[in-house]
C-alpha positions in Angstrom: 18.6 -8.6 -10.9 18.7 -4.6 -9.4 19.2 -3.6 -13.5 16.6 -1.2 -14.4 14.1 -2.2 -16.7 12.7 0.0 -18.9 10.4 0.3 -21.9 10.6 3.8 -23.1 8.0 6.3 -23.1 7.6 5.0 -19.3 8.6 5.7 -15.9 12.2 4.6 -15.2 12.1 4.5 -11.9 9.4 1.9 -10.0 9.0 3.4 -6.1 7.2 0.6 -4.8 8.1 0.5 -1.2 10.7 -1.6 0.1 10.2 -4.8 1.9 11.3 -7.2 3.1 13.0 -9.9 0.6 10.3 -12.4 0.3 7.9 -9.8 -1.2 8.0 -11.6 -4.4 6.6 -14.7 -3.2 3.5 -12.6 -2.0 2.9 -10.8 -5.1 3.1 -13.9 -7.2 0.8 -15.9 -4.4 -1.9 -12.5 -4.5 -1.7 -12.5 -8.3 -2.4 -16.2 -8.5 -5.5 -15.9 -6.3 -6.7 -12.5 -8.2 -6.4 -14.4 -11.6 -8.4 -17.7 -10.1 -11.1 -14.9 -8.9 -11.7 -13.4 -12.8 -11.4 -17.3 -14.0 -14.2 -18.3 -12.0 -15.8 -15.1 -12.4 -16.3 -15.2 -15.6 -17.3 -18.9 -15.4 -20.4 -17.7 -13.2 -20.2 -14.8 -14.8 -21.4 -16.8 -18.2 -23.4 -19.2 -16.4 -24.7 -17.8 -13.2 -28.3 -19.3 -13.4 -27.5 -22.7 -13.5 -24.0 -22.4 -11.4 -25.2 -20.3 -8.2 -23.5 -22.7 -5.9 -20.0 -22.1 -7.6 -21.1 -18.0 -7.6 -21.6 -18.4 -3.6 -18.1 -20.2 -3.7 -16.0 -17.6 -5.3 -17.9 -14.7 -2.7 -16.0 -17.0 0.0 -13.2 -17.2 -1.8 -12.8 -13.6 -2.8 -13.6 -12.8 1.2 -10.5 -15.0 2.0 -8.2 -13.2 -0.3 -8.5 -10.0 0.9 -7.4 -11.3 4.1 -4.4 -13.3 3.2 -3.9 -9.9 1.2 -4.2 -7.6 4.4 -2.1 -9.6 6.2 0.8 -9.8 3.9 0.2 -5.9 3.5 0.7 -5.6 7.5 3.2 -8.2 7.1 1.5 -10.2 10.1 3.3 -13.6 9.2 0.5 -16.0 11.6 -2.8 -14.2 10.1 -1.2 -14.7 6.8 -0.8 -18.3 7.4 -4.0 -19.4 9.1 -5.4 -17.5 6.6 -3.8 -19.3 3.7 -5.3 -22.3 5.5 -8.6 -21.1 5.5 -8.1 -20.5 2.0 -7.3 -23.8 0.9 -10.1 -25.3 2.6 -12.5 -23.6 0.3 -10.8 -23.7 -2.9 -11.1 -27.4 -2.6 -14.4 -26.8 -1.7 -14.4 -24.8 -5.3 -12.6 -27.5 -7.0 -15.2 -30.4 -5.4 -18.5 -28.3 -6.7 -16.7 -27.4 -10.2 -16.1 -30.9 -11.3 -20.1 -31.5 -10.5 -20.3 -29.7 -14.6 -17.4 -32.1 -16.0 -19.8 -32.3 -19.3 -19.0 -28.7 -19.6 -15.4 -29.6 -20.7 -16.3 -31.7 -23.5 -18.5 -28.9 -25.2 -17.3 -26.7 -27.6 -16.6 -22.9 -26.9 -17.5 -23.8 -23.0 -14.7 -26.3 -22.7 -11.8 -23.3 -22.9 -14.0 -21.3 -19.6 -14.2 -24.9 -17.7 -10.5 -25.9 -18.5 -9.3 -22.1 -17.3 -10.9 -22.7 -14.5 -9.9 -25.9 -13.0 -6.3 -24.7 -14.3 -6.4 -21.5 -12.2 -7.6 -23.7 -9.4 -4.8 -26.1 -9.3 -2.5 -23.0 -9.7 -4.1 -21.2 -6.9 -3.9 -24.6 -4.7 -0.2 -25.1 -5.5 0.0 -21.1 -4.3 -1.2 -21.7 -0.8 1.2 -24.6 -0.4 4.1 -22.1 -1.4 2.4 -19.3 0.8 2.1 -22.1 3.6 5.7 -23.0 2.8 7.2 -19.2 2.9 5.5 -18.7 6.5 6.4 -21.4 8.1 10.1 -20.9 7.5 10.1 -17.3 8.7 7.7 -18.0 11.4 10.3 -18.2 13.8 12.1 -15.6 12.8 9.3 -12.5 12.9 11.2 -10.0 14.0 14.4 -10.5 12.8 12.8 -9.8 9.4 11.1 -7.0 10.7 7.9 -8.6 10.1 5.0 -7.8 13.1 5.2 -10.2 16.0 6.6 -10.7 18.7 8.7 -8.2 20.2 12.9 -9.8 20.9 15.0 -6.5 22.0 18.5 -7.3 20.1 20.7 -5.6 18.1 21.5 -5.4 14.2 24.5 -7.4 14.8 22.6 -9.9 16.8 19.9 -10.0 13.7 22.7 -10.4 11.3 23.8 -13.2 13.6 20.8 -15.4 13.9 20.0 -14.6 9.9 23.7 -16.4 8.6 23.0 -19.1 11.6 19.0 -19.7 11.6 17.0 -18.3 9.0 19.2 -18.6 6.0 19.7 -22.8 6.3 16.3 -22.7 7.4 14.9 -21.3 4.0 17.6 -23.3 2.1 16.6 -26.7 3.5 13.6 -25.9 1.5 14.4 -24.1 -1.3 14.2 -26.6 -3.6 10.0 -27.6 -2.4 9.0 -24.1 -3.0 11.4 -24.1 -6.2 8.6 -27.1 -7.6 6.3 -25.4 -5.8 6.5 -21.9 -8.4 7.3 -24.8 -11.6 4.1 -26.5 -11.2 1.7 -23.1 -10.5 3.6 -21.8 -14.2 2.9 -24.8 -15.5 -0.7 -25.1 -14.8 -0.9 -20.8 -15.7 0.5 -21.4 -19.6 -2.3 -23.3 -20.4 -4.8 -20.3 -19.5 -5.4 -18.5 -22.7 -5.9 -14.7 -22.0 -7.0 -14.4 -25.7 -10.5 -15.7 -24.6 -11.3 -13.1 -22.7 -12.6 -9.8 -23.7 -10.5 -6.6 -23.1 -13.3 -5.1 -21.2 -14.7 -7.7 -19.5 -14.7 -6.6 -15.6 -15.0 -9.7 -12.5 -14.7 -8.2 -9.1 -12.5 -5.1 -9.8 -10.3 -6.7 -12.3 -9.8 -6.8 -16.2 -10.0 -10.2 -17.1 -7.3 -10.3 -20.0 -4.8 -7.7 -18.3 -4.8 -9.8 -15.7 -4.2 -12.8 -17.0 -1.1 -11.5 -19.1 0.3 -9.8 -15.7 0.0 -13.0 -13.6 2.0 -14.8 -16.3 4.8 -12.0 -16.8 5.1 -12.2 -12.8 5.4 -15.6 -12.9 8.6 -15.4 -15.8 10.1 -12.8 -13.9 10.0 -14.6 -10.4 11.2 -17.6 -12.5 14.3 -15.4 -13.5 14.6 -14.7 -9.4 14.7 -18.1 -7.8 18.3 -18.5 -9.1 18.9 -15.3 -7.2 17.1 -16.7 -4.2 19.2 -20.2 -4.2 22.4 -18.7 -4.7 21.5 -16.4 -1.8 20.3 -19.2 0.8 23.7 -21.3 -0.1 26.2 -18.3 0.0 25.1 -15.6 2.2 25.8 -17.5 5.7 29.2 -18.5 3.7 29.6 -14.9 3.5 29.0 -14.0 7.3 31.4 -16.7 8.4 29.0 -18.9 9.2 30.9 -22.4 10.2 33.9 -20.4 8.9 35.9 -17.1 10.0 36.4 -15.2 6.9 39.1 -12.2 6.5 38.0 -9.5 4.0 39.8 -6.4 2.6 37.7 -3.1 2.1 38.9 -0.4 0.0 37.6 2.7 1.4 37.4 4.9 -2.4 37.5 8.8 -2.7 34.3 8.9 -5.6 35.5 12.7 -4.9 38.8 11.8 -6.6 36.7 9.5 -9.6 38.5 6.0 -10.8 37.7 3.5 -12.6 36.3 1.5 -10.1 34.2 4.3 -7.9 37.9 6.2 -6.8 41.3 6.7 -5.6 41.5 3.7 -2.6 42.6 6.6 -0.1 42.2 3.7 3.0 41.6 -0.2 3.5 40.8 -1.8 6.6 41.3 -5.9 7.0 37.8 -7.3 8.6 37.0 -11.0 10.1 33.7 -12.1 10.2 32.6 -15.4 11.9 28.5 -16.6 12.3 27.8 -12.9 11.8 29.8 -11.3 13.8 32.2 -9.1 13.0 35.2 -9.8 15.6 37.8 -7.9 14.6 38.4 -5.4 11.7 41.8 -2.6 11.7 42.0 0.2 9.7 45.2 2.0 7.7 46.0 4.5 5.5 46.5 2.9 1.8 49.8 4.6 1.4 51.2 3.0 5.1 50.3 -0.6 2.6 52.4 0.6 -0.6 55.2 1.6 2.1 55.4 -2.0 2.9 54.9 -2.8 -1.4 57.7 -3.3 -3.7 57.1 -2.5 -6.8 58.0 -5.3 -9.4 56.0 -4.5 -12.7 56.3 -0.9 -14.8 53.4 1.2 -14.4 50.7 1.1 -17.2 51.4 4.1 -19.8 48.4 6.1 -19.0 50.0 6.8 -14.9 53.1 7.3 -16.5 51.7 10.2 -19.4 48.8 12.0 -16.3 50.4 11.3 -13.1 54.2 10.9 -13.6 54.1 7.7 -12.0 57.4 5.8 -12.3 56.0 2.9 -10.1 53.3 0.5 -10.1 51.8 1.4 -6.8 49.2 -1.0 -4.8 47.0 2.1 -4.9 46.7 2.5 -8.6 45.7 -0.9 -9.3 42.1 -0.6 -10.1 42.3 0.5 -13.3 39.5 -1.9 -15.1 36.6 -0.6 -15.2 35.1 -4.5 -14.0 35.6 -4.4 -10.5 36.3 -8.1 -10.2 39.5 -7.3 -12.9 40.9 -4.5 -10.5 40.4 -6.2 -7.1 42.7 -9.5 -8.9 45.0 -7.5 -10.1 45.1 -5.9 -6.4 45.3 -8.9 -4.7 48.5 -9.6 -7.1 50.5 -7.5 -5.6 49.0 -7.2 -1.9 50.0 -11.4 -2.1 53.3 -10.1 -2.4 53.4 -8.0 0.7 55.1 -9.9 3.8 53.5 -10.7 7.0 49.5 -9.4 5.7 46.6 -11.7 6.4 45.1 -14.1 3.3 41.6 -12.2 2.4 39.0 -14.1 1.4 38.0 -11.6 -1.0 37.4 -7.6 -1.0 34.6 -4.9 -0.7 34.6 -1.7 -1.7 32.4 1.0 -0.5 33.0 5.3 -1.0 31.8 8.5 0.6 28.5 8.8 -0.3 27.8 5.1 1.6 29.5 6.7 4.5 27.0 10.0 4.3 23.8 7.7 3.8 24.7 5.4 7.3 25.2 8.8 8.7 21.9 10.1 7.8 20.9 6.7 10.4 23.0 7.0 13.0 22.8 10.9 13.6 26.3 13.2 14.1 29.1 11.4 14.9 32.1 12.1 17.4 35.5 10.8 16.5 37.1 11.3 20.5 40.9 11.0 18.6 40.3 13.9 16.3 38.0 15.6 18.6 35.6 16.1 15.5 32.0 15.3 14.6 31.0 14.2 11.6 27.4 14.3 10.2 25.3 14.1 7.1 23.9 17.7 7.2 25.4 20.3 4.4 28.5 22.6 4.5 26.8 26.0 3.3 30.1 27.3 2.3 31.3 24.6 0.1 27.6 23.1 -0.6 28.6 19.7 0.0 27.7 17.0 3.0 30.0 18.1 6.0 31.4 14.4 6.1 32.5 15.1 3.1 34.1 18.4 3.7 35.8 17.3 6.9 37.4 14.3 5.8 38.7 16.3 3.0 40.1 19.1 5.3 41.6 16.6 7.4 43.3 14.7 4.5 44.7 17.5 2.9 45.0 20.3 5.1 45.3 19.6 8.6 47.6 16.2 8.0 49.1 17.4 4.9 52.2 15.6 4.7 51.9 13.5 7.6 51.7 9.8 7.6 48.4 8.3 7.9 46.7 11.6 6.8 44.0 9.4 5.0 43.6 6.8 7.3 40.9 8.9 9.1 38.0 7.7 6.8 39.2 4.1 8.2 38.7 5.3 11.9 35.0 6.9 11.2 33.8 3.1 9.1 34.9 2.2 12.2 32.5 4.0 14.4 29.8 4.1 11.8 29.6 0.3 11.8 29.5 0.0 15.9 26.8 2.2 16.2 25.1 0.3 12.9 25.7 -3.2 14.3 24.6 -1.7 18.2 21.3 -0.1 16.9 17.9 -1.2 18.1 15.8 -3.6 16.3 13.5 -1.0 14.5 16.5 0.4 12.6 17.5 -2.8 11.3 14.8 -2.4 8.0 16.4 0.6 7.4 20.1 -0.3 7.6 19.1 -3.4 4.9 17.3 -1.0 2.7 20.1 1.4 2.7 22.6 -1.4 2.4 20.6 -3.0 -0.3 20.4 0.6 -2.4 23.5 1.5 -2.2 24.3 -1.4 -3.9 22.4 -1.0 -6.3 23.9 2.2 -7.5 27.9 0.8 -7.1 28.9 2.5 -3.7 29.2 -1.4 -2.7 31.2 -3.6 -4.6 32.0 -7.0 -3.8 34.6 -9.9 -5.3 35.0 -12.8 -3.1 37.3 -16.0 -3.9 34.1 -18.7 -3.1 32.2 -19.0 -6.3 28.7 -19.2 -4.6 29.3 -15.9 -3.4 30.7 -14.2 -6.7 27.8 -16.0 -8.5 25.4 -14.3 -6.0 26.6 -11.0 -6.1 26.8 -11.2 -10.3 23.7 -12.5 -10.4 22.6 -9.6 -8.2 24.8 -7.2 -10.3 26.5 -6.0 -7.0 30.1 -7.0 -8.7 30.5 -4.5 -11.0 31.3 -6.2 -13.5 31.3 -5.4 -16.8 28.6 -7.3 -18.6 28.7 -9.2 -21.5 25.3 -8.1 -23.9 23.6 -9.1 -27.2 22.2 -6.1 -28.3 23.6 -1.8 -28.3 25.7 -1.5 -25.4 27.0 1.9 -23.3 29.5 2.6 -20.5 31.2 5.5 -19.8 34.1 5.3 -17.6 35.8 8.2 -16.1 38.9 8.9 -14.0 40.4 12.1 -12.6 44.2 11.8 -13.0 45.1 15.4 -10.8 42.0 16.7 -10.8 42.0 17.4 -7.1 38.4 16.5 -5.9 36.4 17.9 -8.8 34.0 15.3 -8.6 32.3 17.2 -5.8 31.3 19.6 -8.5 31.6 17.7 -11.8 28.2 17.3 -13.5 28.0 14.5 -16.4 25.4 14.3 -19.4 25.4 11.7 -21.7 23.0 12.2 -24.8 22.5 9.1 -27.6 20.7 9.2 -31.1 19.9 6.1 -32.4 19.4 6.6 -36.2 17.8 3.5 -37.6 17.5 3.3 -41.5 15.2 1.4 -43.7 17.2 -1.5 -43.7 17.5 -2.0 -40.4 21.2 -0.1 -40.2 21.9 1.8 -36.5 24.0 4.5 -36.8 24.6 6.0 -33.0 25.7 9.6 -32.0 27.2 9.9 -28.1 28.3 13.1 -26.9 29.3 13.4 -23.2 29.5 16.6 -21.5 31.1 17.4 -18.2 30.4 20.7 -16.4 32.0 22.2 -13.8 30.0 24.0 -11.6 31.9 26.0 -9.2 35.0 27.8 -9.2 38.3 27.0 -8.4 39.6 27.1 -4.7 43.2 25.7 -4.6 42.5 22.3 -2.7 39.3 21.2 -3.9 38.3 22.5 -6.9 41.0 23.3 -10.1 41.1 22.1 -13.6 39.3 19.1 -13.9 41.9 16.5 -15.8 40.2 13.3 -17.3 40.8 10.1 -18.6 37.6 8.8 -20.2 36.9 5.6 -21.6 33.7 5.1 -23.5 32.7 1.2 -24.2 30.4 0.3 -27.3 29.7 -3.2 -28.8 32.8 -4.8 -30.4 33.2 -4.0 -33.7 31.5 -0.7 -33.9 32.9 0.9 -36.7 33.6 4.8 -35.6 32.7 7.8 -38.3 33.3 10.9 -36.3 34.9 11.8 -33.4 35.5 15.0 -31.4 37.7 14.7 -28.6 40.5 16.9 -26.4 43.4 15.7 -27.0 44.9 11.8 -26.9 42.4 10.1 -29.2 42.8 6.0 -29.3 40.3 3.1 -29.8 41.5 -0.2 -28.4 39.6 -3.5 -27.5 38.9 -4.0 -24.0 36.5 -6.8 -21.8 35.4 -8.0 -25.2 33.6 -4.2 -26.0 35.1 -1.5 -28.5 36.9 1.1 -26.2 37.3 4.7 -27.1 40.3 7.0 -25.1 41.1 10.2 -24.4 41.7 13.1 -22.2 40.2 16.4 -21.4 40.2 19.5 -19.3 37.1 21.0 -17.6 37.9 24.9 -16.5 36.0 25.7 -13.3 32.7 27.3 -14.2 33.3 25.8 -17.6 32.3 22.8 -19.4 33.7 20.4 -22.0 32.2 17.5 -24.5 33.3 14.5 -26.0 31.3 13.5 -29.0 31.5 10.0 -31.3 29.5 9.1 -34.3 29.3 5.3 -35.0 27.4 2.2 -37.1 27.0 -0.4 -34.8 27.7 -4.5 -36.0 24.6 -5.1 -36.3 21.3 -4.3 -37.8 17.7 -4.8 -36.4 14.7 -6.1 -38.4 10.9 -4.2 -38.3 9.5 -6.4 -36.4 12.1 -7.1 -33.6 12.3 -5.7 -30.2 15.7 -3.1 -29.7 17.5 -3.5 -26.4 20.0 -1.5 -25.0 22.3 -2.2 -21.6 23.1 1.3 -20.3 25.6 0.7 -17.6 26.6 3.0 -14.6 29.9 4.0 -13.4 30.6 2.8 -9.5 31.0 6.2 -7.5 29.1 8.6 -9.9 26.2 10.2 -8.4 23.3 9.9 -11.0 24.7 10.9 -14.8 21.7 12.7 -16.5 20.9 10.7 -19.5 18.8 11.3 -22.7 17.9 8.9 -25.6 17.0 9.9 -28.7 15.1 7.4 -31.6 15.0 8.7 -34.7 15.3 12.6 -33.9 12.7 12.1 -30.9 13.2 12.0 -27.1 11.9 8.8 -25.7 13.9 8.5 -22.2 15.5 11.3 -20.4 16.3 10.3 -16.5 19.3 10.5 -14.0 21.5 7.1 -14.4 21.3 5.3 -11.2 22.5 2.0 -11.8 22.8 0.1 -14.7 19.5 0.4 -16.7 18.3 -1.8 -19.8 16.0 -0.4 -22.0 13.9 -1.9 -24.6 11.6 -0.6 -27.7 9.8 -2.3 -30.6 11.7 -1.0 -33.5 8.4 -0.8 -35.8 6.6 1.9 -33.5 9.7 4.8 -34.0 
């Protein structure tokens, strides 16, 4: 699902606005009706002077799209139902006075126009029954969606409660009516043949061909979604506790201090959710949990050589790069620990989550610190003043103290009242920053029930490392005593794809970390790194320029380059590798490439280059597949 998309020499980023979930429905309902507009077009079009009747049809009909258009535009839920009803009533009308020229389909050269349109017809039929469908199961639930309606005055947490509880099973009990709904409009859609048409052939503001090709695509890619949407309506109120407490571990990560996983879990807190409600959740520093942690396995070779480790600690275990590996291995030990609570799974979220709820709730006051907190910029350091103070806190003010980082713990804490307390109009916002962040890793989420891992996969919110047929890329970094460079580190990743004659790839990667500001003593020093880069297995390596600490391993089924480097303050470093990958590519195929992101990293700059040329350059905000035809480079 959220995995970029993107053919090059095009925008990467699509900044449609964001609404509400069902927004897919409505553009594949609105494309349907604009396609069974330039069908009939056309059709009159051809034939007006014998067909008026079916000309003054189509005026109706266009009329009555534009409304069920407006209204999904406003989001007005009733106008776009009674309008959908109005709607229907004269595309039968349509259909009744098309099949009066039936001997139309058994002539050659005008049977493909008639056929088209009594296709698109059907199609556009079967669309107001799913429109119809979609409205009446949010009906009820206007303004919890955020839709325009009536006005209920109750809070995010209320909202989240009557979504696991109402709206969810609501939608589900019908999931699989609108899921035959969307199969029978694709099926009626394949037989129109957009070939017929000419390229510049114009009816009512649309291009006839384009059109037709874009209603089609829509209607593949919302195929792709409706697992998406079932896995959602089955798991989410599972999730919330709906029928069922759950108990769920969040790692607080420092993405200041990178790992593996988005950074060094500096806090957890243990959460219960039941029908939405979040009824308890307690916060603690993560080294108060290895206090409590006996160490029973040797610690893997890397803490030993860059952190002196001579322990296994709880703190260190997210080491994989796939999130849902770290959090098991995790869980491991934490099983071990006497007198915790069973989880039912664990989330992870990092700083720059915390800043983005604090740009929605305003400055916050932490009464046991007798700080606030906000999302507004330190001048001196140039970074977020959340940011700044939690790191003055942790290592200056508490330095050596117990608990010293469990102050991230206690802010969550307040963040979340005053999210789950905020009036209804924030609560579009909350999901849309929720949903984003996401997107780009600062949420992570493993959870034991299977529905709910298969949602958030299929979502790509588990960052999990993915399995791909075709050129592959992740680079994976962690600062082993670095202090908290990644306030200032800057990564670029360039790749050259070199394809030969015969179809051969040969790939140069060089990664480049900058360090832009000097050192301070607590914040910024030498920047130490353990970087992992992850190719398709069996990439055969040519070159290499690296540090120090060179080794190439398998790992998560992908061929896994190591090593180490230093980053001087106001200095920069680079790791380069030359490679053939397994596999070649023939003219005529299409070359795909799964660029994913690291969880924590705040938008590496990438640039792809196809045979000497630049055909992408953009700033890596979550994993982002990219596809070319290999005979146009």
């Amino acid at each position: 699902m959220p995995i970029n998309y993107v053919d090059l020499g095009s925008s990467v980023e699509n900044k449609k606005s964001r609404k509400f979930a069902l927004k897919k429905p409505a553009i594949i309902i609105l494309s349907l009706f604009a396609l069974l507009l330039i069908v009939l077009g056309s059709f009159s079009f051809y034939f007006y002077s014998k067909y008026k009747t079916l000309s003054n049809d189509l005026n109706v009909v266009s009329a009555q799209v534009k409304t069920v258009q407006k209204g999904i535009e406003e989001q007005d839920v009733p106008k776009v139902k009674s309008s959908l009803k109005e709607l229907r009533s004269s595309l039968k009308t349509t259909q009744k006075d098309l099949s009066k020229f039936s001997l139309l389909g058994k002539l050659p050269v005008l049977n493909g126009y008639y056929n088209d349109a009594n296709h698109a017809l059907k199609a556009a039929l079967y669309g107001t029954d799913a429109g119809e469908l979609v409205a009446d199961s949010v009906m009820p639930f206007t303004d919890i969606l955020g839709l325009k309606g009536s006005k209920v005055n109750v809070t995010a947490e209320e909202k989240i409660q009557i979504l696991a509880v109402k709206v969810l099973p609501s939608l589900a009990k019908k999931s699989d009516k609108l899921e035959g709904l969307i199969r029978a409009i694709e099926t009626e859609v394949t037989y129109l043949d957009p070939d017929r048409y000419s390229e510049n052939l114009i009816i009512k503001g649309f291009k006839i061909r384009e059109t037709l090709l874009m209603t089609q695509r829509s209607l593949n890619d919302f195929e792709k979604f409706l697992p998406s949407l079932r896995y959602a309506l089955e798991a989410i109120p599972s999730i919330l506790g709906y029928q069922s407490e759950k108990t769920y571990m969040i790692w607080f990560q420092n993405d200041k201090e990178l790992r593996a996983t988005g950074g060094f879990i500096t806090a957890y807190a243990i959460a219960k959710v039941k029908n939405g409600k979040l009824v308890d959740i307690k916060s603690d520093d993560i080294y108060q949990l290895d206090l409590r942690f006996a160490p029973f396995e040797p610690p893997p070779a890397v803490l030993r050589k860059y952190l002196g480790m001579g322990i296994f600690a709880i703190r260190d275990t997210n080491l994989s790069p796939d999130y849902k590996v770290s959090a098991k291995k995790f869980e491991s030990f934490y099983s071990k620990i006497t007198s915790m609570p069973k989880i039912d799974g664990i989330i992870a979220v990092d700083t720059e989550l915390v800043r983005e709820f604090l740009e929605i709730t305003g400055p916050i006051k932490i009464e046991k610190y007798n700080e606030t907190f906000s999302a507004e910029n330190n001048e001196t350091y140039n970074i977020p003043d959340v940011i700044y103070k939690l790191e003055l806190y942790a290592e200056k003010v508490f330095s050596g103290e117990r608990g010293r980082k469990g102050l991230i713990g206690d802010l969550m804490n307040e963040i979340l009242d005053r999210l789950l307390s905020a009036p209804p109009d924030q609560f579009p916002k909350i999901l849309g920053t929720t949903r984003e962040a996401a997107e780009q890793k600062h949420i992570l989420a493993y959870f034991h029930d299977q529905k709910a891992q298969d949602l958030v996969e299929n979502l790509n919110y588990a960052g999990r490392i993915k399995d791909y047929d075709g050129d592959y890329l992740h680079v994976n970094n962690s600062n082993f005593a670095g202090l908290k460079g990644n306030l200032y580190i800057k990564e670029k990743i360039e790749q050259d794809i070199t394809i030969s004659g015969d179809g051969t790839i040969t790939k140069k990667v060089k990664i480049t970390l900058s360090n832009t500001e000097k050192a301070d003593g607590w914040l910024n020093a030498i920047y130490r790194n353990w970087m992992r880069v992850y190719v398709p297995k069996d990439s055969k390596l040519k070159e290499k320029k690296v540090y120090t600490d060179f080794a190439e391993k398998n790992d998560l089924d992908k061929t896994t380059w190591e090593s180490y480097s230093l980053t001087y303050p106001l200095k920069e470093s680079a790791t380069y590798f030359s490679y053939e990958l397994p596999f070649k590519v023939k003219k005529s195929s299409v070359y795909r490439l799964l660029v994913q992101k690291q969880p924590g990293t705040t938008d590496p700059h990438m640039i792809i280059r196809v045979n000497g040329k630049i055909f992408q350059e953009f700033d890596l905000k979550k994993d982002t597949e990219i596809k070319f035809n290999v005979k146009d480079v």
